[in-house]
C-alpha positions as CSV (number, residue, x, y, z in Angstrom):
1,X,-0.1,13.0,-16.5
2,X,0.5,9.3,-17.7
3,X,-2.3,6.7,-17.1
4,X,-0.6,5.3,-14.4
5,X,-0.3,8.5,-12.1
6,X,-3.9,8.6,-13.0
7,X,-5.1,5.4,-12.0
8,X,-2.9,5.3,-9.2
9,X,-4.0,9.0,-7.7
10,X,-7.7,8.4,-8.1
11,X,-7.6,4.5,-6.7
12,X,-5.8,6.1,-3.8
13,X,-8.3,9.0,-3.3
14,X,-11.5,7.1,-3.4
15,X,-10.0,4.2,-1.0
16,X,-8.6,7.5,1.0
17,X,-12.1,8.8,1.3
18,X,-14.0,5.5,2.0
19,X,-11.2,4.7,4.8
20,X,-12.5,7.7,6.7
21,X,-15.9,5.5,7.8
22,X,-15.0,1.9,7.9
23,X,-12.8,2.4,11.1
24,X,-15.4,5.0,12.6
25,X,-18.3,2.2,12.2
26,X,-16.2,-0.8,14.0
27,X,-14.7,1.3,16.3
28,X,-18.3,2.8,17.4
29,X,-19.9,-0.4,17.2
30,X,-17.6,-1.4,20.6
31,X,-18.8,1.2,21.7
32,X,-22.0,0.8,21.3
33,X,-22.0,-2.8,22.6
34,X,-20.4,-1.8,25.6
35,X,-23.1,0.9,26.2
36,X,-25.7,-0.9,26.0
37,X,-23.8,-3.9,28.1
38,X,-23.7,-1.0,30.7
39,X,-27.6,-0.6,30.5
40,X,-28.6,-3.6,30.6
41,X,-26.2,-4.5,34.1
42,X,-26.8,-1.9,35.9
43,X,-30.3,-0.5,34.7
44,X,-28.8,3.1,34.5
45,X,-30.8,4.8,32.4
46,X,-27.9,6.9,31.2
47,X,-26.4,4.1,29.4
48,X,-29.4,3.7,27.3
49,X,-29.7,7.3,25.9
50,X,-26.1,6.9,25.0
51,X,-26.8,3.8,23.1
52,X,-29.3,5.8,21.3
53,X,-27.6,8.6,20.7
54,X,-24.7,6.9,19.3
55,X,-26.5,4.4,16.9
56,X,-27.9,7.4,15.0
57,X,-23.9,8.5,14.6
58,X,-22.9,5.1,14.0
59,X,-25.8,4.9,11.2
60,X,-24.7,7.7,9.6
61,X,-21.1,6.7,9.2
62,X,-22.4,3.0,8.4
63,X,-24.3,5.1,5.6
64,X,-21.7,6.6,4.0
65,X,-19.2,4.0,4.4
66,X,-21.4,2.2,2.0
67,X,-21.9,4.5,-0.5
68,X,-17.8,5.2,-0.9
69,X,-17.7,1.2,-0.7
70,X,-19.0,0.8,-4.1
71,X,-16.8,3.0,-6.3
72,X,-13.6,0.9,-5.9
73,X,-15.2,-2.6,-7.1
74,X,-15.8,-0.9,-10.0
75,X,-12.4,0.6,-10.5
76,X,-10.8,-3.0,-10.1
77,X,-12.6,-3.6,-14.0
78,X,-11.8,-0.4,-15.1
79,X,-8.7,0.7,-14.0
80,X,-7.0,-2.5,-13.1
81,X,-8.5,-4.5,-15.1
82,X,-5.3,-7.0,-15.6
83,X,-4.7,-6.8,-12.3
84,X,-8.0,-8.2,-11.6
85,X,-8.1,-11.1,-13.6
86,X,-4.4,-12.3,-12.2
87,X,-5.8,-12.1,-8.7
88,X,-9.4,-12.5,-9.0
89,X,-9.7,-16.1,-8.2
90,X,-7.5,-14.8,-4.7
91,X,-9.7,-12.1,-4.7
92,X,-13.2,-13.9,-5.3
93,X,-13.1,-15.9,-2.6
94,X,-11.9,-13.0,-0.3
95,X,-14.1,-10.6,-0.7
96,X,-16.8,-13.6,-1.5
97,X,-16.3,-14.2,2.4
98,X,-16.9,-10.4,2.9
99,X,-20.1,-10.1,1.3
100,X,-22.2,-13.3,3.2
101,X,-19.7,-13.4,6.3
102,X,-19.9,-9.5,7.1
103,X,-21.7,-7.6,5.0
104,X,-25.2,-9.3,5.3
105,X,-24.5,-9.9,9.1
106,X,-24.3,-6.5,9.6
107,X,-26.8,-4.7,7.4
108,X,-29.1,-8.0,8.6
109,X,-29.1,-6.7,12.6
110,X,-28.6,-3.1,11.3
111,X,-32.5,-2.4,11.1
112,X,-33.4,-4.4,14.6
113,X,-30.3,-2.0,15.8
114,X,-31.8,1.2,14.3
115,X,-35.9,0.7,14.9
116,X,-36.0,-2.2,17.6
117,X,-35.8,-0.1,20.5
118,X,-39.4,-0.2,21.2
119,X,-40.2,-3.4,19.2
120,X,-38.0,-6.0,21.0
121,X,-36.5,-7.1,24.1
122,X,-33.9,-5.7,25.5
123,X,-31.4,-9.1,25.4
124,X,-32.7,-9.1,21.6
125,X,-31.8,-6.1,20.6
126,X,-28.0,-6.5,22.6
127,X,-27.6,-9.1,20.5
128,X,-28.7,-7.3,17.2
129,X,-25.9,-4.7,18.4
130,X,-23.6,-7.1,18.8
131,X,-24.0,-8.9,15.7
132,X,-23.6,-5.8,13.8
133,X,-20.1,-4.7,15.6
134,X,-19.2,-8.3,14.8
135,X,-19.9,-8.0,11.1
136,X,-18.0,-4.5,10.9
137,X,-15.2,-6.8,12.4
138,X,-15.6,-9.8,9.7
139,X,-15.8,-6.8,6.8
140,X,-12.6,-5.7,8.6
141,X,-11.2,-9.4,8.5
142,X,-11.8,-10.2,4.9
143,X,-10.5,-6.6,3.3
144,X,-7.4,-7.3,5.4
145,X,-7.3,-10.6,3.8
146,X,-7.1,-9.5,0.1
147,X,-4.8,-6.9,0.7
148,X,-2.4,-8.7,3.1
149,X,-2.3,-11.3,0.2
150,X,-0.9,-8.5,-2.0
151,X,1.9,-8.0,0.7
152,X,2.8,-11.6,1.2
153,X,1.1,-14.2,-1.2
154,X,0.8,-17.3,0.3
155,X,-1.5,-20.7,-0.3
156,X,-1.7,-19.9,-4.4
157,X,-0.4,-21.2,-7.8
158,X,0.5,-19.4,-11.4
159,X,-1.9,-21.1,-13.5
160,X,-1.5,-19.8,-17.6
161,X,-4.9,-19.5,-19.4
162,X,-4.6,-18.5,-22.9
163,X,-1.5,-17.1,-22.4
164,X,-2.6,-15.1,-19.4
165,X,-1.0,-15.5,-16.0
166,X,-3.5,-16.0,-13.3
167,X,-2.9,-16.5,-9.5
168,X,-5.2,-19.8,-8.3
169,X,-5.9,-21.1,-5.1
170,X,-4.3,-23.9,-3.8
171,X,-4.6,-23.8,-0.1
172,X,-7.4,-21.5,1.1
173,X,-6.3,-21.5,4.6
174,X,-3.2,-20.7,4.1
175,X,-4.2,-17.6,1.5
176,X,-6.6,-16.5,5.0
177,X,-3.5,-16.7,7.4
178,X,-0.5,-15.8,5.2
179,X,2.7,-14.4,6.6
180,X,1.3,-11.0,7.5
181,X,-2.9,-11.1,8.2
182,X,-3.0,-11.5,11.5
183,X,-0.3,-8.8,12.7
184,X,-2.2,-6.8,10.2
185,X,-5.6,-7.4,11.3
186,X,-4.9,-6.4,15.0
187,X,-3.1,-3.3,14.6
188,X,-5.7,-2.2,11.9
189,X,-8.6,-2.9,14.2
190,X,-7.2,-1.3,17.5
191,X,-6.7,1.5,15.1
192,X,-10.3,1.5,14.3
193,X,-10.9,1.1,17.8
194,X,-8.7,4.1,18.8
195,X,-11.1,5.9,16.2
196,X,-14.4,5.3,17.7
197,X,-13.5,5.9,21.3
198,X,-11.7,8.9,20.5
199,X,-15.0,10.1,18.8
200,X,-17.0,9.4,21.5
201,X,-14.1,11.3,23.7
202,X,-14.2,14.2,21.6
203,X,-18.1,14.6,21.3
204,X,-17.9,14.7,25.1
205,X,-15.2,17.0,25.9
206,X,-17.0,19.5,23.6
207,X,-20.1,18.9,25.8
208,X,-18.4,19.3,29.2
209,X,-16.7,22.8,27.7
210,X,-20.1,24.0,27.4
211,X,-21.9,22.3,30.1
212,X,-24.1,20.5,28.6
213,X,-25.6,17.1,29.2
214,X,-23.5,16.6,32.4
215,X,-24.2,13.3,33.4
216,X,-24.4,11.8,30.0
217,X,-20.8,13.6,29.3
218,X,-19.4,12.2,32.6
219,X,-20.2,8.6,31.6
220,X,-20.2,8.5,28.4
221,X,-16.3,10.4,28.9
222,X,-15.5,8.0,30.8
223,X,-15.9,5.0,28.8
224,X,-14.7,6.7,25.9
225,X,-10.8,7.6,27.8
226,X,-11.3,3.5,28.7
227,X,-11.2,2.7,25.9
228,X,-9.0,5.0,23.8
229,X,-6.5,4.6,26.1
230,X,-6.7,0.2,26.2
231,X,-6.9,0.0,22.3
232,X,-3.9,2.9,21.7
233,X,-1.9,1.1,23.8
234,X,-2.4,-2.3,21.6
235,X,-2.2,-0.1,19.1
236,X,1.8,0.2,20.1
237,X,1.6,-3.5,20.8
238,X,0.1,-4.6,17.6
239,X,2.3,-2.3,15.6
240,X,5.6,-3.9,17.0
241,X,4.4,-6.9,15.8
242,X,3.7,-6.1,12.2
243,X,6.8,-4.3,12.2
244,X,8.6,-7.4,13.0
245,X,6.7,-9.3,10.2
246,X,7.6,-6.1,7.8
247,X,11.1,-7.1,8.6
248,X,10.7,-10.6,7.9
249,X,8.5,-10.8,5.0
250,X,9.3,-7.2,3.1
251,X,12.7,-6.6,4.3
252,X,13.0,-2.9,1.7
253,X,9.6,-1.8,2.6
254,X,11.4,-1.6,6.5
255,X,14.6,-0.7,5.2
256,X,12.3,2.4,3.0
257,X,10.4,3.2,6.7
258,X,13.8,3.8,8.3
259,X,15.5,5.3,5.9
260,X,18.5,2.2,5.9
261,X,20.7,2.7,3.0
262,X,23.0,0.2,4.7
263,X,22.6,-3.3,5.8
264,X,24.1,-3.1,9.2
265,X,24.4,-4.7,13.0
266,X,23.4,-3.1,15.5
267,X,20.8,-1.2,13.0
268,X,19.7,2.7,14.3
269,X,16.3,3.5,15.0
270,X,15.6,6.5,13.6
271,X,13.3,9.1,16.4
272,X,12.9,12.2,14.2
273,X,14.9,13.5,10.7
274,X,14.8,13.7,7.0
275,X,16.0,11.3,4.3
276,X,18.9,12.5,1.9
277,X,18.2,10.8,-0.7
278,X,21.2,12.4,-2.8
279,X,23.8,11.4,0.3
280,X,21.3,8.1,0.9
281,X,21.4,8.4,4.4
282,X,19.0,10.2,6.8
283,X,19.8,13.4,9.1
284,X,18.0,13.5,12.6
285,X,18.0,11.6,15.6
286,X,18.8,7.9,16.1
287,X,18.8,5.2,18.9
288,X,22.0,3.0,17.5
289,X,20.7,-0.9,18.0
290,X,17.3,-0.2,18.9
291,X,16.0,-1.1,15.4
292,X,17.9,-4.1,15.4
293,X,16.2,-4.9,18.4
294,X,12.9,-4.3,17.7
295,X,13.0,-5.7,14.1
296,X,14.8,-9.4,15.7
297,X,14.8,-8.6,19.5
298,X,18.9,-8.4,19.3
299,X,20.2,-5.3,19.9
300,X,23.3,-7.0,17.6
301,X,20.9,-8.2,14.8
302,X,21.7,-7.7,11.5
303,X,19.2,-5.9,9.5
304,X,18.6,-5.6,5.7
305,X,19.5,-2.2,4.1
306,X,18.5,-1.0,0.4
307,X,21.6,-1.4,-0.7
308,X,20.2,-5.7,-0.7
309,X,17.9,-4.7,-3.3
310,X,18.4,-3.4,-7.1
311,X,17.5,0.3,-7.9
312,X,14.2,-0.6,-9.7
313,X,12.9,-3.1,-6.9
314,X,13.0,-0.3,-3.7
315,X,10.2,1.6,-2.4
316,X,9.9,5.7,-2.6
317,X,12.1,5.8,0.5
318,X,11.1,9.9,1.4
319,X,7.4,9.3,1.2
320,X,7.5,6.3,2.9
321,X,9.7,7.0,6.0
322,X,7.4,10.4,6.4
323,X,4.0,8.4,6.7
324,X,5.5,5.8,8.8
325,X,7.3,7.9,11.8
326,X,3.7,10.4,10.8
327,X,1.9,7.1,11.7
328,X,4.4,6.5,15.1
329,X,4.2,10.0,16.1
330,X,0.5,10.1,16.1
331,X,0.0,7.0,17.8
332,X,2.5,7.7,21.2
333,X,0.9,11.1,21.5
334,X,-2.6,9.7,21.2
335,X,-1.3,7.1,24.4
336,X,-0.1,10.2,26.3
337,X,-3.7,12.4,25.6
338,X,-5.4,9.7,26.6
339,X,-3.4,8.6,29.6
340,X,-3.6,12.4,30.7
341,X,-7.2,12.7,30.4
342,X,-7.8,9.3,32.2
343,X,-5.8,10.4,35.1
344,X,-7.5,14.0,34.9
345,X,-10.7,12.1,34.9
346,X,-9.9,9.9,38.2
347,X,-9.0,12.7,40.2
348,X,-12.6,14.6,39.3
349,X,-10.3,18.1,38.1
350,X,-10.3,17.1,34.1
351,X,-13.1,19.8,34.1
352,X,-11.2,22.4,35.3
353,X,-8.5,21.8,32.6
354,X,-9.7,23.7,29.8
355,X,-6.6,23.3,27.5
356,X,-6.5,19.8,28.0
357,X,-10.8,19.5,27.2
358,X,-9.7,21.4,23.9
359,X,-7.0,18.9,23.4
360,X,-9.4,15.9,23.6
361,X,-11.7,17.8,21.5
362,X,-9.4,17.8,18.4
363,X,-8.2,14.1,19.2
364,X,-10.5,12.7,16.8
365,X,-8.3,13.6,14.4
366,X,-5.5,11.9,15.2
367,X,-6.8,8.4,14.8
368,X,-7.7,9.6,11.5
369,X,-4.4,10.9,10.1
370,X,-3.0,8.2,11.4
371,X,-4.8,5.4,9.9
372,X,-4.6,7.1,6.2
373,X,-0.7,7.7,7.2
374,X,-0.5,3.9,7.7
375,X,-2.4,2.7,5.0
376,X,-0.3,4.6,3.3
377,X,2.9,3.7,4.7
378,X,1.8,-0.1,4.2
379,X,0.8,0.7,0.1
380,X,3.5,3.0,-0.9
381,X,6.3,0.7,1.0
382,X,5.2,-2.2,-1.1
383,X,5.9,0.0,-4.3
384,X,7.2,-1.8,-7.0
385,X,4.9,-4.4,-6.7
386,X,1.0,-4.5,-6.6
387,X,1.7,-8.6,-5.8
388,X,4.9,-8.6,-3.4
389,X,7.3,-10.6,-6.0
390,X,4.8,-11.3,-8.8
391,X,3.0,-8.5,-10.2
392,X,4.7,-4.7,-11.2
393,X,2.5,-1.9,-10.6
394,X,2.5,-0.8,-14.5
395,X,1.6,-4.6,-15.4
396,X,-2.1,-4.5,-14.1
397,X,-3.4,-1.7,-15.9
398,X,-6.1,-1.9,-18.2
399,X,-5.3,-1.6,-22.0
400,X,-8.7,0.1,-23.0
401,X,-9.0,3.0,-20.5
402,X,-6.9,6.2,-21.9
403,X,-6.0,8.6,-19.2
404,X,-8.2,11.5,-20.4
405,X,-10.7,9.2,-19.2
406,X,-9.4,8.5,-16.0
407,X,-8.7,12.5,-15.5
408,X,-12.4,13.4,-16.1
409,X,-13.8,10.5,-14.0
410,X,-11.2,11.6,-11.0
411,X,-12.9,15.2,-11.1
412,X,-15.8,14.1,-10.9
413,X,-15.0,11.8,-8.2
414,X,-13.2,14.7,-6.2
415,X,-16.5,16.7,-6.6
416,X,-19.1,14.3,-5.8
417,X,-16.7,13.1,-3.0
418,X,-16.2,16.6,-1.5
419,X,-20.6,17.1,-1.3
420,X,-20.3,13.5,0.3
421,X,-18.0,14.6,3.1
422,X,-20.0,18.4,3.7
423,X,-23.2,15.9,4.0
424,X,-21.6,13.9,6.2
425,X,-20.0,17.0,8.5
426,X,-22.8,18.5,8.8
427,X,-25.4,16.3,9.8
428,X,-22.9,14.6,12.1
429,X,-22.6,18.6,13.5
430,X,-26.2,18.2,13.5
431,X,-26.9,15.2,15.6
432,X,-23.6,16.6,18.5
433,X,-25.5,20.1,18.3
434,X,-29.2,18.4,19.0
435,X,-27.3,16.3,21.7
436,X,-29.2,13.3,23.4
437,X,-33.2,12.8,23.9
438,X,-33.8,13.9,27.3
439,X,-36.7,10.7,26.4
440,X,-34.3,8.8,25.9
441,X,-33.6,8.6,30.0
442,X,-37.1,7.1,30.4
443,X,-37.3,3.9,27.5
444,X,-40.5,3.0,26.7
445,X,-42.0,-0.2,25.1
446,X,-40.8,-3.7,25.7
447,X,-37.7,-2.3,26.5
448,X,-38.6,-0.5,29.7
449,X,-37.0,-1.4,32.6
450,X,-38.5,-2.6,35.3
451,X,-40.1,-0.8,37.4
452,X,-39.6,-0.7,41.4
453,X,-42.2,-0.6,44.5
C-alpha cells in the first residue's frame, strides 16, 4: 500500500480504538452523578453501593481512555506532519483549552472521586464527582472543537511563512462556535450518554437474568432505561439538527449520505437500499420529499445533488451512505429497546421477559457501533478534504516518513492495541462477575449517614 492508505488506515484505527472509552467515561460520569445525587436525597443506601460500584468501571475506562489518548498526538508530527503545522495555531489553542479546561479538572477530582469515600464529606465528594463528569464534558467540548473546525473553518486567516501556508487565528470565538460545533457537540455527547446508560442497563439486565443483586439491579435498571431512553431520544433530536447543518455547510458530504446523484425538489429520503454507483443512483426504499424536508423543513426544497460538485471534490458515496443509515438504524432501534424496556419496567413483568433481558444485555453494543459508524460517516463524508475547502487529504502528509515505516508501526499498534482491549474485557468481566460490596450498603467514615433513634 501507498503511504497515504497507511497513514490514513492506522490514524483511523488508533482514534477507532481510543473512541471506544471517551464516550463510556462521560456517559458513566452522568451516571455516576445522578447516583450519588440519589444517595445523598434520599439516604438509600443502595444508591451509594452503586456509586461505588460504578466509579471502579468508570476508573477503568477513564484508564484506558488515557493511555489510547496519547498515541494520536504523536501521529499528528509523524504522520501528518504538514497537516499539523497549517492547522496548529487552530489546533494549539483547541486542544490548549483541552488540557487546563478538562483534562486537569478531571484527573484533579479523579483521586477525591476514587479514595474520598471515607476521607471526606459526603457534599465534598458530590462535588468531586461532579467536577469530574464536567471535565469529561469540556474534553468532549474542545476535541469537538478542532475537528468541527476541519468540517467548517471559521474565525481564521492564511498567513504564508517562508513559503508555507499556515491557518492563524483571527477570531477565537468564532473558531469555538463555527458553523457546525454546537450541532456537533450535542449529538456527540447524547451519544456518549446513550453509551453509559446503556452500560449500566446491560450490567443489570445480566444481573436480573441470574438473580443476583436484586435490589441493586432494580434501581440501578431503572435509572439506567431513564436515561438511555431521554438521551437516545435527543440523540434523534440532535442528529436532525446536524443534519440540517450537513446540508447547509457540506452540501456533497449530505448528497454522499443519501446517495443523491441529482440535485432535485422535493428530494427522496432514502429508508433502506444500496448505492449503484455504476447507474449513480440508489436501489431501495424512499420517502419522495421527506429529505427535502428534513434538510430545509420544505417538503418542495431543493436540495444539492453530486452532480453540483466535480468528480475529484465528492466523497466515497458507498461507504458513506452505509455508515450513515448504519448510524440511523442503530439509533431508532436503540429508542424502541429502550422504550420497551421502560414500559416493561413500569408494569413490574420486565423480569418475566427473558428475550427482551437478553436484548438489553447486548444493547451496549449498539451505542458503540453507532458512535464509530458516525464518526465515521462525519470523517469519510468530508473526504477530499482534511480542511473543508482548504487543505487535500494527500497535501498534509509528512515528507520524511516512508510507508514501510508506517506499516511496521501499524502492527505493532494493532498488537499492542488488541492486549489493551483483552485487559480491558476482562477486568471489566471481572468487576460485573465480583458484582457490588455487600459493605458497600453500610458506608463508613465521614460519609456515614446519619443515624436514627
Amino acid at each position: 500500500m501507498d503511504i497515504l492508505t497507511l497513514s490514513r488506515i492506522q490514524f483511523g484505527a488508533t482514534i477507532a480504538f481510543h473512541y471506544i472509552y471517551p464516550p463510556l467515561s462521560i456517559g458513566l460520569g452522568i451516571m455516576l452523578v445522578l447516583m450519588e445525587g440519589a444517595w445523598l436525597k434520599t439516604g438509600n443506601a443502595i444508591y451509594h453501593q452503586m456509586a461505588r460500584f460504578w466509579t471502579k468501571v468508570f476508573a477503568l475506562t477513564f484508564a484506558i481512555g488515557v493511555a489510547t489518548g496519547i498515541v494520536m498526538e504523536f501521529e499528528f508530527g509523524t504522520n501528518w506532519a504538514t497537516y499539523s503545522r497549517f492547522v496548529g495555531d487552530v489546533f494549539g489553542s483547541a486542544l490548549a483549552a483541552e488540557g487546563i479546561f478538562a483534562f486537569f479538572l478531571e484527573s484533579g477530582f479523579l483521586a477525591v472521586l476514587l479514595f474520598g469515600w471515607d476521607k471526606v464529606g459526603r457534599k465534598v465528594h458530590f462535588f468531586s464527582t461532579c467536577m469530574v463528569a464536567l471535565g469529561a464534558h469540556f474534553s468532549a467540548l474542545w476535541i469537538i472543537v478542532a475537528n468541527s473546525w476541519m468540517q467548517t473553518p471559521a474565525g481564521y486567516k492564511l498567513v504564508e511563512h517562508n513559503g508555507v501556508m499556515r491557518a492563524e487565528i483571527t477570531d477565537f470565538w468564532k473558531l469555538v462556535f463555527n458553523p457546525s460545533t454546537v450541532d456537533r457537540l450535542c449529538h456527540t455527547v447524547s451519544g456518549a450518554w446513550c453509551t453509559g446508560a446503556f452500560l449500566v442497563v446491560s450490567v443489570s439486565a445480566w444481573y436480573l437474568l441470574k438473580g443476583k443483586h436484586v435490589e441493586f439491579t432494580r434501581k440501578s435498571l431503572k435509572l439506567g432505561l431513564i436515561v438511555a431512553l431521554v438521551a437516545s431520544l435527543l440523540q434523534a433530536v440532535t442528529g436532525h439538527t446536524s443534519a440540517q447543518s450537513v446540508a447547509k455547510n457540506q452540501p456533497a458530504k449530505l448528497a454522499a449520505f443519501e446517495g443523491l446523484y441529482q440535485t432535485c425538489s422535493n428530494a427522496p429520503l432514502v429508508l433502506a437500499g444500496y448505492v449503484d454507483e455504476k447507474n449513480q443512483k440508489v436501489v431501495g426504499i424512499e420517502v419522495p420529499g421527506l429529505l427535502s424536508f428534513l434538510a430545509h423543513n420544505d417538503f418542495h426544497a431543493e436540495v444539492t445533488g453530486l452532480d453540483k460538485f466535480k468528480p475529484e471534490d465528492r466523497p466515497p458515496v458507498t461507504p458513506s451512505f452505509l455508515f450513515f443509515h448504519g448510524m440511523v438504524g442503530i439509533g431508532f432501534t436503540l429508542i424502541a429497546v429502550a422504550a420497551l424496556g421502560f414500559l416493561y419496567f413500569r408494569k413490574g413483568t420486565l423480569h418475566q421477559r427473558r428475550w427482551l433481558l437478553w436484548l438489553l444485555v447486548f444493547s451496549v453494543l449498539g451505542p458503540q457501533i453507532a458512535n464509530q459508524l458516525g464518526w465515521f460517516a462525519a470523517e469519510v463524508g468530508r473526504q477530499p478534504w482534511l480542511v473543508y475547502g482548504l487543505m487535500r487529504t494527500p497535501e498534509g502528509l509528512s515528507a520524511a516518513v516512508k510507508a514501510n515505516v508506517v506499516l511496521t508501526s501499524l502492527i505493532m499498534f494493532t498488537f499492542i492495541y488488541f492486549l489493551l482491549f483483552a485487559v480491558f474485557i476482562y477486568l471489566l468481566n471481572d468487576k460485573i462477575q465480583h458484582g457490588p460490596h455487600e459493605d458497600d450498603l453500610i458506608p463508613s467514615g465521614k460519609l456515614a449517614l446519619p443515624t436514627k433513634n
